[in-house]
Structure formats: C-alpha cells, structure tokens
C-alpha positions, 0 to 999 in steps of 0.5 A: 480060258473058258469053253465059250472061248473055244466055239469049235470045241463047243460044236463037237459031237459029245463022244468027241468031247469026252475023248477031248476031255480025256486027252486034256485031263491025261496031258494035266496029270503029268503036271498036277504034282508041281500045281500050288494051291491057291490061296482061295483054294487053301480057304476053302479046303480050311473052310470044308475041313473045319465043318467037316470038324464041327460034324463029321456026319456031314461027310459021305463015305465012297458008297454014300458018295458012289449011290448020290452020283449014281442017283444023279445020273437017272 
C-alpha cells in the first residue's frame, strides 16, 4: 500500500500525519518481533555489512549520525 492509495491521508494537516504516523508505528511495534527479513532485505544488510567490513571508517557513530541529521533539519 502506497500513500497515493490513501487520498484522504494525503490531504490531512501535518500534525494530523504525524499523530497517524505515531499511532501506525505503535500498532507495528507489537508485531515487529514476528516480522522475517526478506530475502532482498538480508542481501542488502550482506551487502552493507561487507562494506562496512572493507572500511569501518565509512560507518558514523551516534554523535556523527545525530550532527548529519540534525544538519539536515536546517
């Protein structure tokens, strides 16, 4: 399912979003330990965790991580 499937959702007010957003996540999270990984999701984390292998320096640390996002929001 995609948002454009859901045109009443696309015209909420953000706050309205956000709160909608909050509401699915907290509804997922009970499920998210019975969720299997995919087999392209398990690819990918294969992928990321060899390069990450290759140069560790490539990986950020929580501060590193927290400082990009933050940059972002500016």
């Amino acid at each position: 399912m995609k948002l454009a499937d859901l045109p009443q959702v696309r015209s909420l007010p953000a706050r309205e979003k956000l709160e909608l957003a909050d509401e699915l996540w907290q509804e997922a999270a009970h499920e998210l330990e019975s969720l299997e990984v995919t087999p392209e999701e398990r690819e990918l984390l294969d992928e990321r965790w060899a390069a990450y292998l290759r140069d560790p320096s490539l990986a950020l640390t929580g501060e590193q991580f927290q400082a990009k996002v933050k940059q972002l929001r500016k």
